[in-house]
C-alpha positions, 0 to 999 in steps of 0.5 A: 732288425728286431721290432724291439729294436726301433722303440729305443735308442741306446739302453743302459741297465744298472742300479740307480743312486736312488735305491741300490738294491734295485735294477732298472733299465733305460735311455741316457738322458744325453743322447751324445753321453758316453755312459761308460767313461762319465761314470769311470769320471764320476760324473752323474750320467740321468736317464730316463727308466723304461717300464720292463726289466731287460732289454729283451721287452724294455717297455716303454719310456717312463716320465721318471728320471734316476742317476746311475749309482752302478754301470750292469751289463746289458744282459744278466748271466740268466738271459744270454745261455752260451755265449758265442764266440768267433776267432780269427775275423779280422784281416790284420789279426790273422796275419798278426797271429801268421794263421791263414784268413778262416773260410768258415767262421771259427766258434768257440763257447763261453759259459754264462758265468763268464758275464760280468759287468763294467767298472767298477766290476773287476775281470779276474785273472784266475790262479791258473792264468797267473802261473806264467802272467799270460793273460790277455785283452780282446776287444771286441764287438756285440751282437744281442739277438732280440728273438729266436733265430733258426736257419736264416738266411744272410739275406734276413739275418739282421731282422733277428738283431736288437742292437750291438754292444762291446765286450772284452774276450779276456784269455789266459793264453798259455792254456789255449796254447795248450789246447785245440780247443779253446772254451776252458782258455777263454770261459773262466768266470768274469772273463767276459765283461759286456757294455757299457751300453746296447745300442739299437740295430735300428741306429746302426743299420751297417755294424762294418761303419763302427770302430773299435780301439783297446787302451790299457792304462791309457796306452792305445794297444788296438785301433782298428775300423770294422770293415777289417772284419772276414765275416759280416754280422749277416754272415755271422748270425746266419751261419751260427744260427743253420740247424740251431736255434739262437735264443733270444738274449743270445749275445756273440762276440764278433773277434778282435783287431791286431794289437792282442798282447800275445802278438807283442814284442815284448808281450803286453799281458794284463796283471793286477791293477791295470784297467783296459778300455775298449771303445767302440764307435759311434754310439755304444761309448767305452767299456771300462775293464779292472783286472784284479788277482784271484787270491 
């Protein structure tokens, strides 16, 4: 576990109602609130600042309280470089998809300018997506490394974690159909939204315990416990870190559970106006997702 990692509990970043031209981070006052769901509520979520500007050096608490006016991701576009991806690590979505279980994690990359924020942020479906309305949900789980990680081993990998969050890895998937590989399918801009949330390392010491539901427009599409997953956060961080160097504010999205629309009879692909929540629990709360047409 990251040092960092013991000094907070959960951090959430965002604009505060008090001054909406400035980003603070800090810990809900609540320690039991789901930030994500009370603010789609609009319900005030307090919370108690921290002195630094990014989770990656939060300082320290600060006797101030703000109410959140806007949900940020944790992370900003210039702190998490290229974002990674793995594929095919749960059980169940191997066989939904009839592809065999991967002895090796499958990577594929996101650009940074695929970050986006929670509700009220929308995930837009590109022109490209819309052609055919091929596109598609992935909740997911977060790991954010809290310093450098070079050649670890699985044995040490979790010293390098500063805490987990949700994601949602939205694709457009006639275009990785199309293709081998998978960056352009899944690297469109805003089709990564992360939060609502980091939660500390130091309050999940096992990533396998949490449980990870997708609902879109309230319908429970995916459920699923991480003990499903083919390959563990030591396993992942390790692996992804032999022979190249995971910065600090380096976030990677651990796969998604069965239940991805493309899998469906009949397909359940996103269209403009839905919303998608991703709930991972305990601790980091629900992702909120509104999905809106590129004009």
């Amino acid at each position: 576990m990251s040092k960092i990692a013991s000094t907070f509990s959960r951090l959430v970043r965002f604009v505060p109602k008090s001054n909406p031209s400035r980003i603070l981070i800090g810990e809900p006052v609540d320690a039991s609130i789901d930030v994500g769901l009370a603010v789609y509520k609009g319900q005030e979520v307090a919370v108690r600042p921290f002195s630094g500007t990014s989770i990656l050096n939060p300082g320290q608490k600060t006797d101030a309280t703000e109410t959140i006016e806007r949900i940020l991701s944790p992370l900003a576009q210039s702190e998490v470089g290229t974002i990674r991806c793995i594929g095919l690590n749960y059980v169940s979505h191997a066989t939904e998809m009839n592809m065999d279980i991967p002895t090796l994690p499958t990577l594929f990359m996101k650009p940074s300018t695929a970050l986006s924020d929670p509700w009220p942020a929308p995930t837009i479906l590109p022109k490209i997506t819309q052609r055919d309305n091929t596109g598609d949900y992935e909740s997911e789980m977060v790991i954010v490394i809290g310093r450098d990680a070079k050649d670890v081993s699985e044995e040490e990998a979790l010293d390098y974690v500063l805490g987990y969050t949700a994601a949602n890895d939205v694709s457009s998937r006639t275009s990785q159909m199309n293709q081998s590989q998978w960056c352009f399918s899944k690297g469109f801009d805003t089709s990564c939204p992360i939060g609502p949330v980091l939660v500390s390392a130091a309050q999940v010491p096992d990533a396998s315990k949490l449980h990870i539901r997708g609902s879109k427009n309230g319908k429970v599409l995916q459920d699923c416990p991480l003990t499903d997953l083919i390959f563990s956060v030591p396993q992942l961080v390790s692996f992804l870190s032999q022979g190249t160097t995971l910065p600090a504010g380096t976030i990677i999205l651990t796969g998604t559970p069965p239940g991805v629309g493309a899998a469906k009879n009949p397909k359940e692909f996103l269209k403009h106006g839905d919303e998608f929540a991703i709930e991972l629990q305990p601790h980091v709360g629900t992702l909120i997702t509104k999905i809106e047409n590129q004009a």
